[in-house]
N, C-alpha and C positions, 0 to 999 in steps of 0.2 A: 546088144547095143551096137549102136553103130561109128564104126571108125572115121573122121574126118580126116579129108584130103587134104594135105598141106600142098600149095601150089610149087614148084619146083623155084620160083622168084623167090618165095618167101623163104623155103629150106636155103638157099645161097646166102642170103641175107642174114640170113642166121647165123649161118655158119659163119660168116663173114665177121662179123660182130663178136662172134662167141673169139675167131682167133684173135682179134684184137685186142679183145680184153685178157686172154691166156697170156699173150704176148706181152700185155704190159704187165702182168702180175707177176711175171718172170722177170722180167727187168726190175723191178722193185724188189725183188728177194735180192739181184744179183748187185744192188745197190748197197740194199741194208747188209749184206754179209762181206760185202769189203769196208761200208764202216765198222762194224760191231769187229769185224779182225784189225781195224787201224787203231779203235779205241784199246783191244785188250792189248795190241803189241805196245804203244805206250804206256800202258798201268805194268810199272815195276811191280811183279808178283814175289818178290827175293826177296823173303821174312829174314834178312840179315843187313850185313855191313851197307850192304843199295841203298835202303832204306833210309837209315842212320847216315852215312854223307846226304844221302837227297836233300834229310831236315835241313842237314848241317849250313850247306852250302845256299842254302832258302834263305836262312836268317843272315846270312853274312851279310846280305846285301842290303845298303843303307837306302830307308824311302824316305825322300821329300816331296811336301807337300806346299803345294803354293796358294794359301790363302786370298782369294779376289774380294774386291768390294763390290757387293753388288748395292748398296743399298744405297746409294748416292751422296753420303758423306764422309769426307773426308778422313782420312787416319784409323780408323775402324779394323782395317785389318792388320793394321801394323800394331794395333792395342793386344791382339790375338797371337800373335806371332811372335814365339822370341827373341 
């Protein structure tokens, strides 16, 4: 069989593209491995006391919630509301 000539334009182009793409597929690992290390250094992995205050200190805190009216009459949410 016979081998075809790749013009030396087209081999540069090639290559050219090929480092592009290398280049960004590097960047995106070197993206996603300093999230996935920022995500595990936040998750408390301490099967002890960490833990246990983390709950703790979650529930201490009081959530209020403010009821809106959306529905164009009056008093509605203040019927909802204690």
């Amino acid at each position: 069989m016979r081998e075809k000539k790749i013009s030396t334009e087209k081999k540069k182009e090639y290559l050219s593209k090929n480092f592009i793409l290398n280049t960004s597929i590097l960047i995106l690992i070197f993206i996603n491995s300093v999230l996935a290390y920022l995500v595990f250094k936040a998750i408390p992995f301490n099967a002890g006391e960490s833990v246990d205050n983390y709950l703790e200190d979650s529930t201490a805190v009081r959530i209020q919630v403010e009821v809106l009216n959306g529905c164009g009459v009056s008093g509605v949410a203040e019927k909802l509301t204690d």
